[in-house]
SEDRENVO-845494 format. One line per 3 residues: number of its first residue (from 1); for each residue x, y, z of N, C-alpha, C, CB. Coordinates in steps of 0.05 Angstrom, whole numbers. Each point is the difference from the previous one (the first is absolute). Glycine has a CB too. Layout:
NUM	X/Y/Z/X/Y/Z/X/Y/Z/X/Y/Z ~ ...
This chain:
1	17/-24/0/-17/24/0/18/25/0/-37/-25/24 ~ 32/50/-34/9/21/1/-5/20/18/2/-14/-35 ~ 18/20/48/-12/22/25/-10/27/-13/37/-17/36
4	-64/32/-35/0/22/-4/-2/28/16/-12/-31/-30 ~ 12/54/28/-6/17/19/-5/23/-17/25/-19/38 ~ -47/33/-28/-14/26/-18/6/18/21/-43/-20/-30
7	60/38/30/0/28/19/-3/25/-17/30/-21/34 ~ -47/44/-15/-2/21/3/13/19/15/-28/-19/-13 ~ 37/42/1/4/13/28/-12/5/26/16/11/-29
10	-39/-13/29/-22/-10/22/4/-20/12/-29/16/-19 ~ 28/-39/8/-1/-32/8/5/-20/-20/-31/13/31 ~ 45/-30/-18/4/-34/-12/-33/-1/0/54/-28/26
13	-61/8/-54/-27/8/-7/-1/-32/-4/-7/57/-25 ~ 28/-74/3/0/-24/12/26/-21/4/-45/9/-19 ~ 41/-33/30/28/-11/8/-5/-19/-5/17/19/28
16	-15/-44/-46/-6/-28/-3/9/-13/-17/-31/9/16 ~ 32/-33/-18/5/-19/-15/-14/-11/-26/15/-5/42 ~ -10/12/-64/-18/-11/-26/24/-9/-15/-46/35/-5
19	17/-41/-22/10/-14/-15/19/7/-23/-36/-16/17 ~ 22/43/-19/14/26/-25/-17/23/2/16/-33/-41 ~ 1/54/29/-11/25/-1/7/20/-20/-3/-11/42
22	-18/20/-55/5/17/-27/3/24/4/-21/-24/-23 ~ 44/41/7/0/29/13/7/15/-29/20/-8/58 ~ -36/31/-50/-3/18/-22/21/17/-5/-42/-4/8
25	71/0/-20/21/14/0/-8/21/-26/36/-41/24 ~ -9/62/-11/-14/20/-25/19/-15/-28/-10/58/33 ~ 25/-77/-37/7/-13/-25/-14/-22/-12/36/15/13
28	-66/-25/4/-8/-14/-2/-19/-15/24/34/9/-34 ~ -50/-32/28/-6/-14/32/20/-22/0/-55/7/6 ~ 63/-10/20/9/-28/5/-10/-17/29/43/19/-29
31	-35/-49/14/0/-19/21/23/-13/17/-34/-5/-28 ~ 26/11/53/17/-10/19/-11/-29/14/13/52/7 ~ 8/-66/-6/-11/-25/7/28/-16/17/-41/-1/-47
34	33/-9/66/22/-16/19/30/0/-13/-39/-33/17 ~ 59/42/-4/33/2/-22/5/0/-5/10/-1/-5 ~ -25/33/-14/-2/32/-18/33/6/4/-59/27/14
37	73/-20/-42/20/7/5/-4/30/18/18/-31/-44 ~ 9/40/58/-9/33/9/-8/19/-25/35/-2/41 ~ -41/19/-33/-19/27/-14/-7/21/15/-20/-28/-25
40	28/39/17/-9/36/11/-22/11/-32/66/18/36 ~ -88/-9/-21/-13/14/-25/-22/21/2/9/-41/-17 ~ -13/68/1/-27/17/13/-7/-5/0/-7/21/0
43	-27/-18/10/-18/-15/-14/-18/25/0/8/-54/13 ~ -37/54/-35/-18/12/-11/-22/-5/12/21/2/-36 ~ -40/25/35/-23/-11/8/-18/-15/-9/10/27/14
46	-18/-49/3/-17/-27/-14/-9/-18/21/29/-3/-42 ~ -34/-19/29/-14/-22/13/32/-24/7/-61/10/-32 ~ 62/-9/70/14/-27/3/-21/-24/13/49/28/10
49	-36/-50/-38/-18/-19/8/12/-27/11/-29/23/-32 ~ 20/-32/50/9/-16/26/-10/-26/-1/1/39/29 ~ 11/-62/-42/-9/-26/3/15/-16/25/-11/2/-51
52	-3/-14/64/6/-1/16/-3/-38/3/-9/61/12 ~ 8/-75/-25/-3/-19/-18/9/-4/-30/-29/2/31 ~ 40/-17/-35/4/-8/-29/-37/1/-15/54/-39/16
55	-55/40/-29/-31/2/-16/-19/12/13/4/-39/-19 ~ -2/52/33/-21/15/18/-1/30/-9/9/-32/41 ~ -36/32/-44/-5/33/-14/16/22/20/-54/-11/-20
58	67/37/14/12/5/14/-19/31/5/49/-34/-13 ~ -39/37/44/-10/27/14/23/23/-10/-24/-26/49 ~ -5/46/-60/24/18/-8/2/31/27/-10/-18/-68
61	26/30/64/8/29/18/1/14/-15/23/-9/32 ~ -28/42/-35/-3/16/-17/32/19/22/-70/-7/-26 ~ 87/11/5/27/10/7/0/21/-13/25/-37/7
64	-11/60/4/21/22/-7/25/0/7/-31/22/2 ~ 41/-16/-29/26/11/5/23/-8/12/-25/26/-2 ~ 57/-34/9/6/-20/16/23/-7/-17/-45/-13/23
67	60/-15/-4/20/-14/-7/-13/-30/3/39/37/15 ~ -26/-51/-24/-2/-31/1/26/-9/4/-38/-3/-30 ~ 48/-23/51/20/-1/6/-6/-38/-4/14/56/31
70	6/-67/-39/-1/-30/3/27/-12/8/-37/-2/-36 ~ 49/-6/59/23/-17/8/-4/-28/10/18/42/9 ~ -1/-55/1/-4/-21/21/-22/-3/12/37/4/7
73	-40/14/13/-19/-4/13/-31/13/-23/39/1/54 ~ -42/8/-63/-28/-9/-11/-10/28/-19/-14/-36/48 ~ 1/43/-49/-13/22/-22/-4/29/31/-41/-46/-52
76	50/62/43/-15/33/22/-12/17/-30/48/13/54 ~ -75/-2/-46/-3/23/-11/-3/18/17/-15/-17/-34 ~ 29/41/20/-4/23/13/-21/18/-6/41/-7/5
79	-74/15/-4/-7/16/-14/-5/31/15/-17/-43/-26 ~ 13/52/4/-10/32/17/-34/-9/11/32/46/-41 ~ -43/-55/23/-37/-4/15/1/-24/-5/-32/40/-11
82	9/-55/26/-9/-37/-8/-33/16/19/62/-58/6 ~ -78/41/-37/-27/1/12/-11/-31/-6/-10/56/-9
């Protein structure tokens, strides 16, 4: 499983374990999935969508603005808003 975490400058919004997660970079979307090479990337405003299961429809978050980070330990986004 992939560790994820959604922060705000307000608050860690979420912290958990899935399956993959799609993120709306401004060069594109991508998928992150369990032992993602590293990546640093902006990201745009859009839809991150969160499977949290292999085949399982995924929950999306409506994001602004931000970084996306992927190492070892697991995927961080950074956004300015998450609704």
């Amino acid at each position: 499983m992939l560790h994820f975490e959604l922060v705000t400058p307000e608050r860690l919004v979420r912290s958990e374990d899935v399956y993959m997660v799609v993120v709306p970079g401004t060069e594109g979307d991508f998928g992150v999935l369990e032992g993602h090479a590293p990546l640093m990337s902006t990201i745009r405003d859009g839809e991150l969508s969160i499977y949290r299961t292999q085949g399982a429809a995924p929950e999306t978050i409506r994001i602004e603005g931000g970084f996306a980070e992927v190492n070892a330990k697991g995927l961080t986004v950074l956004a300015e808003t998450a609704a």
